[in-house]
C-alpha positions as a printed NumPy array, in Angstrom:
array([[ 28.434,  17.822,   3.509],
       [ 31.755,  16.7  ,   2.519],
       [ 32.769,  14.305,   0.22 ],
       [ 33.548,  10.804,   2.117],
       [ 30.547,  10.149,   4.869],
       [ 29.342,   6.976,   4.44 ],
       [ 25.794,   6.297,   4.231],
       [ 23.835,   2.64 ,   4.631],
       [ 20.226,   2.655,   3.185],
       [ 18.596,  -0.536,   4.616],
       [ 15.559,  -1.472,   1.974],
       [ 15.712,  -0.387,  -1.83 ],
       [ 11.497,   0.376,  -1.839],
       [ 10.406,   3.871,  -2.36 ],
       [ 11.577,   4.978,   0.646],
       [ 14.916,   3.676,   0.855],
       [ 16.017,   4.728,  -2.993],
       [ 14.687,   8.059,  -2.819],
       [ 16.805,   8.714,   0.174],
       [ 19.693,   7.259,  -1.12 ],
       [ 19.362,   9.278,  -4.87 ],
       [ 19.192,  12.746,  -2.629],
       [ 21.774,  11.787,  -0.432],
       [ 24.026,  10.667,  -3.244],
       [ 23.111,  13.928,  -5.198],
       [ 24.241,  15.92 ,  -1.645],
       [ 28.09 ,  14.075,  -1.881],
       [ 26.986,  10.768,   0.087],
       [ 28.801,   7.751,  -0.227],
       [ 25.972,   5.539,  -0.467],
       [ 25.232,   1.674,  -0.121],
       [ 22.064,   0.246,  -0.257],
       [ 21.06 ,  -3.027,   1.152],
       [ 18.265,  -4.757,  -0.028],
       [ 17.181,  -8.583,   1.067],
       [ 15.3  ,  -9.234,  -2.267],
       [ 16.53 , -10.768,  -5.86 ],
       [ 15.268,  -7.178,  -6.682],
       [ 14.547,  -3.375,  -6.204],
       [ 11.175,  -1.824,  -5.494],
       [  9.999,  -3.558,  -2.063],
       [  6.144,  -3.372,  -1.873],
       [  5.994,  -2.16 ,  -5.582],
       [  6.298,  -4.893,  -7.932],
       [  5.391,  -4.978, -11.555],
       [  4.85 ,  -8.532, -12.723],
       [  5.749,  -9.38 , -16.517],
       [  4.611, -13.171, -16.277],
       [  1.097, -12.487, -17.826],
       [  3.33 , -11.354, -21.425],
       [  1.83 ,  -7.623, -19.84 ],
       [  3.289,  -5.761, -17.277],
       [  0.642,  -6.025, -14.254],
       [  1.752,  -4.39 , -10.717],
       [  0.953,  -6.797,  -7.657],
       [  2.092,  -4.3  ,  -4.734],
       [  1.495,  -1.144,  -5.198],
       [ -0.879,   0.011,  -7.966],
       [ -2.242,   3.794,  -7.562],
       [ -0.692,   7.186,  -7.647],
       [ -3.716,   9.022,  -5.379],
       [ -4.046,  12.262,  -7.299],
       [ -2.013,  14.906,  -9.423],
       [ -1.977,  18.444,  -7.972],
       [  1.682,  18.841,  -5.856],
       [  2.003,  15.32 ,  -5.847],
       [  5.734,  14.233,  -5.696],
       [  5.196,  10.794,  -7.819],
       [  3.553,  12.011, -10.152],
       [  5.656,  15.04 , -10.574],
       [  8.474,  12.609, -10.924],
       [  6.779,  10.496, -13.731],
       [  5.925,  13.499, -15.719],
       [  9.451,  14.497, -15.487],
       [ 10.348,  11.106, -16.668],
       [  8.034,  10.955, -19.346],
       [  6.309,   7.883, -17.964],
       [  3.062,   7.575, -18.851],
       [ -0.315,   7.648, -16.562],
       [ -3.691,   6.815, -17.07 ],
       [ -6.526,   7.642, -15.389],
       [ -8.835,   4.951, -13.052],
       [-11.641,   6.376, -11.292],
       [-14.051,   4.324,  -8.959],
       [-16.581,   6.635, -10.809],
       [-15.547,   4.191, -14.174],
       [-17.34 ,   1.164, -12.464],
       [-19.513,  -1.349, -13.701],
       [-22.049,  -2.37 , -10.949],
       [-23.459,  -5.574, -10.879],
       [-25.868,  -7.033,  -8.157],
       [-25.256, -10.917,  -6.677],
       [-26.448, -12.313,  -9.709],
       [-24.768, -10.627, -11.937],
       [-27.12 ,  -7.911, -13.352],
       [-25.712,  -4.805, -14.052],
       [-27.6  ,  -2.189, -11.916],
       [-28.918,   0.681, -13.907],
       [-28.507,   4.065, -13.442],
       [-31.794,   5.262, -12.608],
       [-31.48 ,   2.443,  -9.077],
       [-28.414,   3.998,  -8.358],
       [-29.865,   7.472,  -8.741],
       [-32.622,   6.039,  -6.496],
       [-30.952,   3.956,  -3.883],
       [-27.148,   5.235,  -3.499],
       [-27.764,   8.395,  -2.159],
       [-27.521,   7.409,   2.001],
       [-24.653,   4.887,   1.044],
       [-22.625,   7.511,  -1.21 ],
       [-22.708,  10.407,   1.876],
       [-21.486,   7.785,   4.6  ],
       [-17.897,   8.868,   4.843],
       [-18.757,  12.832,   5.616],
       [-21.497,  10.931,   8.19 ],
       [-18.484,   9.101,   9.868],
       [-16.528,  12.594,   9.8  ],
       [-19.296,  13.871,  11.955],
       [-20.136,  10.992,  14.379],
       [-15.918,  11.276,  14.689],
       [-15.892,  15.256,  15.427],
       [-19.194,  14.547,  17.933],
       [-17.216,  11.761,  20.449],
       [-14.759,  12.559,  22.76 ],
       [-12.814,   9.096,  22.499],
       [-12.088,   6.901,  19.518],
       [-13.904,   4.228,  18.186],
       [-14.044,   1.629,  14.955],
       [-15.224,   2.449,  12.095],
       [-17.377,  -0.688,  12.409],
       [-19.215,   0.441,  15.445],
       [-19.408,   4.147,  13.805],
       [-21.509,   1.95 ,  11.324],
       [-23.573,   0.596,  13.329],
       [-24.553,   3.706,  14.814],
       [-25.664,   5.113,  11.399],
       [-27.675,   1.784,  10.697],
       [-29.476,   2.482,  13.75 ],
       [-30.746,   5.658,  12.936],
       [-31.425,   5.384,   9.199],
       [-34.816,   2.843,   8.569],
       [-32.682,   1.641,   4.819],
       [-34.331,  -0.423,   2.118],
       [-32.355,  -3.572,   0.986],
       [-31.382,  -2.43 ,  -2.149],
       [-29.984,   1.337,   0.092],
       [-28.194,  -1.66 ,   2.216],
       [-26.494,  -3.266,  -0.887],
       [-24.886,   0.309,  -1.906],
       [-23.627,   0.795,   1.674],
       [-22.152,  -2.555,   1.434],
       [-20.379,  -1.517,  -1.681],
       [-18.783,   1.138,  -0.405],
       [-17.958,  -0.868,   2.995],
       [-16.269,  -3.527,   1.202],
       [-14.173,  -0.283,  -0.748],
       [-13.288,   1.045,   2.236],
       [-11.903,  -2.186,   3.885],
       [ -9.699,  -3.056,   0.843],
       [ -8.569,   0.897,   1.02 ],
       [ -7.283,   0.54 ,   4.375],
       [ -6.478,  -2.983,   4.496],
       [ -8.221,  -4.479,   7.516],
       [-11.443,  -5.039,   8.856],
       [-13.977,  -1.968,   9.64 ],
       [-13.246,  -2.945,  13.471],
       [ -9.653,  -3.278,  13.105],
       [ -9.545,   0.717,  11.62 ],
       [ -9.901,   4.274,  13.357],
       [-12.825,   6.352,  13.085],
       [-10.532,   9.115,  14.166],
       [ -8.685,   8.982,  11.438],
       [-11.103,  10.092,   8.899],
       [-10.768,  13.705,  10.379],
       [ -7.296,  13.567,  12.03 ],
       [ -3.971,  14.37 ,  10.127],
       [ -4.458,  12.36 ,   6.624],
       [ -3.893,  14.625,   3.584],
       [ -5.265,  14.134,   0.024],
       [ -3.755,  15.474,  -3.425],
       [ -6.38 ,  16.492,  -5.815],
       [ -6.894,  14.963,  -9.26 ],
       [ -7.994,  11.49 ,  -8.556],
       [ -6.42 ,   8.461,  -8.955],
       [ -3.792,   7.246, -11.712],
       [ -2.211,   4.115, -13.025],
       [  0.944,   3.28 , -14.924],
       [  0.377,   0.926, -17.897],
       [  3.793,   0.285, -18.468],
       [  4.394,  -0.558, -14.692],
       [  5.15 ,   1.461, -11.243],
       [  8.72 ,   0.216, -10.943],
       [  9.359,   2.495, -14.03 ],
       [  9.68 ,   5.059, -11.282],
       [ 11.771,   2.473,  -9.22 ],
       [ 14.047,   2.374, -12.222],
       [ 14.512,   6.053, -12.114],
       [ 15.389,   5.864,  -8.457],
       [ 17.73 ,   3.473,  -8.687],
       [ 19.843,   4.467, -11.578],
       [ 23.617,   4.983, -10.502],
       [ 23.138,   3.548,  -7.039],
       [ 25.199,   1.024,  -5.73 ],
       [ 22.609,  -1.165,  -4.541],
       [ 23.603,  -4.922,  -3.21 ],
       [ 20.435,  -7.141,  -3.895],
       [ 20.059, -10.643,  -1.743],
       [ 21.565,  -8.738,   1.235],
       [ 19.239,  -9.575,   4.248],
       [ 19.99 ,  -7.271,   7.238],
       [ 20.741,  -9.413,  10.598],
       [ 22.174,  -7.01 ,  13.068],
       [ 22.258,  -3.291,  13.362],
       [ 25.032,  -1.738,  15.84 ],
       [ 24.601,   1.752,  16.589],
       [ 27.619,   3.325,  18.233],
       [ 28.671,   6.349,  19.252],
       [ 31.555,   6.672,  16.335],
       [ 29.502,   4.723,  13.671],
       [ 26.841,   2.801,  12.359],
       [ 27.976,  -1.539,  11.587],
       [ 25.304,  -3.387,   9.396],
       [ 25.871,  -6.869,   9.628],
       [ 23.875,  -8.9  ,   6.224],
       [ 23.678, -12.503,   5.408],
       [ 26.769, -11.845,   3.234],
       [ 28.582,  -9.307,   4.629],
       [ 29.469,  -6.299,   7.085],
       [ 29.435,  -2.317,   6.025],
       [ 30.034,   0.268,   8.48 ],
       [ 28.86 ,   3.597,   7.683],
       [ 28.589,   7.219,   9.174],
       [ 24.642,   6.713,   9.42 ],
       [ 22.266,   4.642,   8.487],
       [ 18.499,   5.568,   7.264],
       [ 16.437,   2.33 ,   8.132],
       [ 13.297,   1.42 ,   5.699],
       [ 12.397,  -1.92 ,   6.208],
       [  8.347,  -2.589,   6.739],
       [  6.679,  -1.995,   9.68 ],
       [  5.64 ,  -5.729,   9.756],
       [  9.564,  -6.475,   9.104],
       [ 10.239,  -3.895,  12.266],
       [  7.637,  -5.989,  14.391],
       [  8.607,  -9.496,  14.128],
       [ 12.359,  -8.894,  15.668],
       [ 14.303, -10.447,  12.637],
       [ 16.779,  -7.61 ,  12.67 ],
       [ 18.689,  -7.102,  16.061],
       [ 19.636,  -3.568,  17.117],
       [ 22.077,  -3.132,  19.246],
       [ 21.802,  -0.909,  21.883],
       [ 17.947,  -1.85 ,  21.508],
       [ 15.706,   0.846,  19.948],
       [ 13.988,   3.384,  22.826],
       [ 10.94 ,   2.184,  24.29 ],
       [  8.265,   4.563,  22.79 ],
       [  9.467,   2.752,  19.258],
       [  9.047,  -0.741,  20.997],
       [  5.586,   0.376,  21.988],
       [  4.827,   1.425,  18.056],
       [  5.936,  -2.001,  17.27 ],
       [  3.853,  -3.455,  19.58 ],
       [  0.76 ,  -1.357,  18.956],
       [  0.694,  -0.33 ,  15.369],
       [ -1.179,  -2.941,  12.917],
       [  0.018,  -4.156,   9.619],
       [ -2.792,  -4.722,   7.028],
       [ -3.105,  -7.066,   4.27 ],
       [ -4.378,  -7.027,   0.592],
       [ -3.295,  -9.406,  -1.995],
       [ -4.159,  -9.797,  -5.847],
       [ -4.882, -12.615,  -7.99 ],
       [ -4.337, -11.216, -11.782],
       [ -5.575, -13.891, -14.222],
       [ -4.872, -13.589, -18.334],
       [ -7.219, -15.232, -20.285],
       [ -7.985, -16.669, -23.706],
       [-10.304, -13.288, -24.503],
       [-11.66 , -10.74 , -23.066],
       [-15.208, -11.409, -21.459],
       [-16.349,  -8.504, -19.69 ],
       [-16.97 ,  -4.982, -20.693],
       [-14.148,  -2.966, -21.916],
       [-14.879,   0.252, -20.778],
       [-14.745,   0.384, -17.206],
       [-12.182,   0.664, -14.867],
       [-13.572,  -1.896, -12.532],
       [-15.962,  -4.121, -11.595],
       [-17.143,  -3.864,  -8.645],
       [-20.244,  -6.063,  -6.157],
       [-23.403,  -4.291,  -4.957],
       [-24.355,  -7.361,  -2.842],
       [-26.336,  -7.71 ,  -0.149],
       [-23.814,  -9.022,   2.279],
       [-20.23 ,  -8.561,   1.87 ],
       [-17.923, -10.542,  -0.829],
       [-14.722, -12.558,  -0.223],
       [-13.297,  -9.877,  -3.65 ],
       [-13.31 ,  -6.591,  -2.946],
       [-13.424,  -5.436,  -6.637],
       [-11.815,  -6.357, -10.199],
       [ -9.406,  -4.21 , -12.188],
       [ -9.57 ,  -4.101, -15.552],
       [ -6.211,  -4.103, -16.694],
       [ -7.903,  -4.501, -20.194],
       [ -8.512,  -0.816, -20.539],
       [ -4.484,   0.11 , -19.8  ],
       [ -2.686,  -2.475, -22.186],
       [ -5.274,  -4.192, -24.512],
       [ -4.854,  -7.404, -23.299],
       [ -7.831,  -9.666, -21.241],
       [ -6.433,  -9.429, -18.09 ],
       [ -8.645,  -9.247, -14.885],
       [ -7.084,  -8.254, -11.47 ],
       [ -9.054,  -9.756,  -8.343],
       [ -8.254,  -7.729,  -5.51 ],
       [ -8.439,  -9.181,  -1.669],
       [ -7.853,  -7.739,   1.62 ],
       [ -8.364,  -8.421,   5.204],
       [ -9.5  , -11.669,   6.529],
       [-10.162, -12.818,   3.588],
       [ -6.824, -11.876,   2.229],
       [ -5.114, -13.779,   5.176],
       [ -6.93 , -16.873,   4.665],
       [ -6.459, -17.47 ,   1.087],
       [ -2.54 , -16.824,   1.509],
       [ -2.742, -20.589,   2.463],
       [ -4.203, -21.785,  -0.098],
       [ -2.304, -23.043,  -3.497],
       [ -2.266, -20.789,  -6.496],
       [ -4.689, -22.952,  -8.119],
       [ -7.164, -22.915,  -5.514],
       [ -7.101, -19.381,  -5.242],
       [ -7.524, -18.856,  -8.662],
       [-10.52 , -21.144,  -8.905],
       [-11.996, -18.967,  -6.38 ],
       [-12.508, -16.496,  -8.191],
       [-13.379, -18.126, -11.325],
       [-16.363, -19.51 ,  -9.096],
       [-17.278, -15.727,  -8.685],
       [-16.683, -14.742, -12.553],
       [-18.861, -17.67 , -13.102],
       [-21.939, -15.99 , -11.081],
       [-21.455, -12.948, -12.708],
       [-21.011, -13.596, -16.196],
       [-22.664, -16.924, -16.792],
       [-21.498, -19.354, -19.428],
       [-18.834, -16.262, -20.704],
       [-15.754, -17.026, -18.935],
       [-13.203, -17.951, -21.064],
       [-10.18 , -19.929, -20.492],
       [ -7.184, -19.065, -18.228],
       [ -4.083, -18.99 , -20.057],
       [ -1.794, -17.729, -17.011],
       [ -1.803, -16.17 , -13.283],
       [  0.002, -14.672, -10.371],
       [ -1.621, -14.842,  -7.203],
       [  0.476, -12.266,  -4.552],
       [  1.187, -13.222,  -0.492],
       [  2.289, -10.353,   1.204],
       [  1.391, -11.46 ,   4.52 ],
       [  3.745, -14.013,   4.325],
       [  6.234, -12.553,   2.601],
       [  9.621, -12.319,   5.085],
       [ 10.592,  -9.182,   3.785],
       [  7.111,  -7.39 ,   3.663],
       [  4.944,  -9.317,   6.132],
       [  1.789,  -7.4  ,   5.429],
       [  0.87 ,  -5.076,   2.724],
       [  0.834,  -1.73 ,   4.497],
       [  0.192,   0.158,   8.173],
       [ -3.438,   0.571,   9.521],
       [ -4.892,   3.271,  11.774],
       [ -6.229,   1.216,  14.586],
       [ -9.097,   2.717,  17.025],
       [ -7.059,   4.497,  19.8  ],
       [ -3.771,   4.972,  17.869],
       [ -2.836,   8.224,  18.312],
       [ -0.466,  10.345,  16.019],
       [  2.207,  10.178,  18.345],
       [  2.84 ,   6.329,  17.853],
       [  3.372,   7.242,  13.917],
       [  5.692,  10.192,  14.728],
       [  7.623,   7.623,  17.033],
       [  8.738,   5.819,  14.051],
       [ 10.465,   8.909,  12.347],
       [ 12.247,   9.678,  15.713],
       [ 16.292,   9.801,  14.62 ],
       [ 18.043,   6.716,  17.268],
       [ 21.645,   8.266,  17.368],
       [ 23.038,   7.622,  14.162],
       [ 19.593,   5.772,  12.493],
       [ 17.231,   7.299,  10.695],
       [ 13.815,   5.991,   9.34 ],
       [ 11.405,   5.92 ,   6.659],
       [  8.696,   4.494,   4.742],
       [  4.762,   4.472,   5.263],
       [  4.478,   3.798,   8.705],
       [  6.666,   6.448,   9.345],
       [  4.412,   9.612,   8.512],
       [  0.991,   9.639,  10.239],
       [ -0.03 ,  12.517,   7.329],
       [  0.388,  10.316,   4.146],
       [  0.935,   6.889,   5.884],
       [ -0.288,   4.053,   3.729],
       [  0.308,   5.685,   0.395],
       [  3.354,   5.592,  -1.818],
       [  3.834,   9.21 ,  -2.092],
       [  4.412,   8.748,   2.053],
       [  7.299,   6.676,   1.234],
       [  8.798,   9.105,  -1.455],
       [  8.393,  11.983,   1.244],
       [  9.559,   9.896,   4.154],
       [ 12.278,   9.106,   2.306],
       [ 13.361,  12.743,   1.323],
       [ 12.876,  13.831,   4.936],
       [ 15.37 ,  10.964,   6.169],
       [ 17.942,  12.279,   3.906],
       [ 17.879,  15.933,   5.214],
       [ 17.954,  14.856,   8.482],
       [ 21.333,  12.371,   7.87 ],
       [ 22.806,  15.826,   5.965],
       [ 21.44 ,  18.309,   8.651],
       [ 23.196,  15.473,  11.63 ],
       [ 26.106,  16.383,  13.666],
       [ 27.728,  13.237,  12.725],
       [ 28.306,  14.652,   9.254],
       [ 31.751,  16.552,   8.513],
       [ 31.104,  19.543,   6.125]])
């Protein structure tokens, strides 16, 4: 590539700054344009709690030829690890269950995923995980406290994916997903320290919201709320549920099989209320707190962000329905909520609330939703649609590959892929 071609990054998240770093390393002119007072999309590390707390994205799921954290390590940022194996259990009212019941009573509950996997290899035709379920309920005669477990691991599963069980894929546990090993890691200094590394020497215009996209023969014309850049290519990032709702006009209109995506492709929804308080009253030493309940919880689980920077701070952690309907409520309603929960499980020990952040990404215009589900009867192909270069446009982020969608590290590689496309183009003098 020769110096001069001009290249417009729509969306400074993962996605959209990793492009633009390797496309600037390759000679690129780039721009990036980015609707938000600031960098990082979908990850967002919060300093309002006097601690740095991330509200988007959290996890870096595993080590071994992971690009993330590859990049931290190279950076020198620090990881920690948080295991669901760190978790202290605690029944509905609030008793923490021993070991020996779990050794008793978690067995059936713990092997359910590999018992999905095979109801999913035996069908010829995709179904929900919810009714994949239900057929393992009807064939296994479980106690109540056998029940409880599988609930635990239900409600995990739905805050994993983001959605309901009936909203998500059985398919997909055996079909194209790919895992790094090493289990999962946090940064207690905050994810958008790898944002910051992205981002450094990038001309990046922030408050920038993207109206029109016209993709010509001779060149790519990005109209914004404050201005118009016209660029060789353009490599489009903006989130799925941004794609969906039609806020950005393209012009010719995108092909039909991406229309279709749009159309077909759900966005899911998980949402955190972090709450600092006066002192620390839960254990220390676990990574989370999770429910074994005997129906399913409004919380999915707590994260305690005590263990990563010394400081009592309890993350509540949401998805699905229940996600959606609290995004109407006001912070302080929310946050009550789950003080009414704390209150059931650690009676007469909650201490006072001294600040909190309570996240929307459902209703967030430039997110609107958290992250892309696998819904039953979604096939690969609607995923590889999104990837699909459109003339001189080029995409990335999540949605965009079917083998790490959902996950950070999907964004980073989408990202990278984009780029070598936009240098491997025609359009691009060398």
């Amino acid at each position: 590539m020769s110096h001069g071609n001009k290249v417009l990054v729509v969306g400074a998240g993962m996605a959209g700054l990793t492009a633009a770093q390797h496309l600037k390393k390759c000679g690129a002119d780039v721009i990036v344009l980015e609707s938000r007072r600031r960098i990082g999309g979908r990850i967002w590390t919060d300093e309002t709690l006097g601690v740095p707390v991330d509200l988007g994205a959290t996890w870096i799921h595993g080590k071994s030829k992971n690009p993330l954290f590859d990049l931290a390590h190279a950076n020198r940022i620090e990881t920690r690890d948080a295991q669901m194996k760190s978790s202290l259990l605690l029944d509905d009212d609030g008793c923490q269950i021993q070991a020996w019941k779990k050794l008793m009573f978690a067995a059936r509950a713990d092997r359910v995923i590999p018992r999905l996997k095979r109801i999913a290899r035996s069908l010829d035709r995709d179904i929900s995980v919810a009714e994949g379920v239900a057929m393992l309920t009807e064939e296994s005669d479980m106690s109540e406290p056998e029940i409880c477990f599988l609930n635990r691991h239900l409600i995990e599963f739905e805050a994993l994916n983001a959605a309901r069980l009936d909203e998500q894929s059985l398919f997909a546990l055996t079909s194209g997903s790919v895992a790094f090993r090493g289990g999962d890691l946090v940064f207690p200094h905050g994810f958008s320290q790898l944002i910051d590394v992205l981002a450094c020497g990038l001309d990046i215009r922030l408050q920038e919201t993207v109206l029109d996209v016209n993709n010509s023969r001779s060149a790519v014309v990005v109209e914004t709320s404050a201005a118009t850049y016209k660029g060789d290519a353009a490599i489009i990032t903006l989130p799925l549920g941004v794609l969906q709702s039609g806020v950005v006009k393209f012009s010719p209109t995108l092909p039909d099989y991406m229309e279709e995506t749009f159309a077909s492709v759900k966005m899911g929804l998980f949402n955190k209320v972090a709450i600092r308080f006066s002192q620390a009253f839960w254990p220390h030493d676990f990574d989370y707190i999770e429910m074994v309940p005997k129906k399913k919880t409004a919380i999915c689980q707590f994260f305690n962000w005590y263990r990563y920077v010394d400081q009592p701070v309890l993350v509540a952690c949401i998805a699905s329905d229940t996600a959606r309907q609290w995004e109407s409520l006001p912070d302080e309603q929310a946050v009550t909520k789950v003080l009414d929960l704390l209150g059931r499980l650690f009676p007469r020990r909650v201490s006072d609330v001294v600040d909190s952040s309570v996240t929307r990404w459902g209703k967030d215009p430039h997110s609107l939703g958290s992250y892309s589900v696998v819904h039953p009867g979604a096939s690969p192909r609607l995923f590889d649609a999104l990837r699909e270069p459109v003339n001189r446009l080029f995409f990335a982020g999540e949605a965009t590959t079917r083998l790490h969608q959902g996950t950070v590290h999907g964004a980073y590689l989408s990202g990278l892929e984009a780029a070598r496309k936009v240098i491997a183009s025609a359009n691009f003098r060398r």
